[in-house]
N, C-alpha and C positions, 0 to 999 in steps of 0.2 A: 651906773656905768657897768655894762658885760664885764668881768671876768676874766673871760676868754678870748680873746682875738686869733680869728686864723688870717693868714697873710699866701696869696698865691704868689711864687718868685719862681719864675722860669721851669714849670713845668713841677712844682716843690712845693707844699703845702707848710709854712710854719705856723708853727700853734707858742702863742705866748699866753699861759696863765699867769694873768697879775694876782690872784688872788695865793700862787704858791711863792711869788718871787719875793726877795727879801731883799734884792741891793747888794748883792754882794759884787756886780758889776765884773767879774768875771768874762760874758759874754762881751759886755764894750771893751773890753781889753783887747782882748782879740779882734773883735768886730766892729772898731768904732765909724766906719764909715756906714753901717748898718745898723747896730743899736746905739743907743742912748740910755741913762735914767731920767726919767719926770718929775716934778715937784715933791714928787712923796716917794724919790729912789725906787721908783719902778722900771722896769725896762719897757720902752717902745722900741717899734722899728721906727728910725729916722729915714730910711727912701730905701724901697724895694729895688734889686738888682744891681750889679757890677759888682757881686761879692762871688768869687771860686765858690763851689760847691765843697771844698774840702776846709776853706773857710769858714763858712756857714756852721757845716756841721762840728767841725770843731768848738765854735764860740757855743753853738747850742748844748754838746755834750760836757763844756765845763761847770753849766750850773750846777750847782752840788744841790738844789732841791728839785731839779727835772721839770721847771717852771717853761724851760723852751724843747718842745720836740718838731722833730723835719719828717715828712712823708714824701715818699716818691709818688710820680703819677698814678700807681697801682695801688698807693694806700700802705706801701710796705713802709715802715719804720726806718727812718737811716738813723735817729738819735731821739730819745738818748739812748746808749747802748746798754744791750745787758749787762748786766756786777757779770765778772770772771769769776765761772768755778775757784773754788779754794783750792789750793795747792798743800798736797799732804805735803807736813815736812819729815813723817814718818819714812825712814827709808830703809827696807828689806834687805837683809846683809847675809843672809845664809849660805 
């Protein structure tokens, strides 16, 4: 069995690595009209389309090991997003 699955959803490329996902089923939370886990707690996609785009990437950018990422038509990245700069909590008082 691939690994990797890409999935085309309305113009959106998703990428599920089974081989980083662990089950922590985060995405079906959010997106259970779109994923699922399988036999061995993996996520599938259960049926392409009728999910917001803001849904999508949401459910995508909750895995906490980046087992699901979204590409626009162009190939650009919408998730997972980049880690935030660290925020000094040093603050200049002179």
């Amino acid at each position: 069995m691939d690994d990797i699955r890409e999935h085309r959803l309305e113009g959106l490329t998703l990428r599920i690595d089974r081989s980083l996902c662990v089950g922590f089923g985060d995405c079906v939370a959010l997106a259970p009209a779109l994923f699922e886990l399988d036999d061995e707690d993996i996520v599938v996609l259960r049926r392409p389309g009728g999910v917001a785009l803001e849904t999508l990437v949401a459910a995508c950018d909750a895995c906490p090991v980046d087992a699901l990422s979204v590409a626009d038509g162009s190939g650009r990245t919408l998730c997972p997003r980049p880690p935030s700069p660290p925020h000094s909590l040093d603050k200049n008082t002179e």
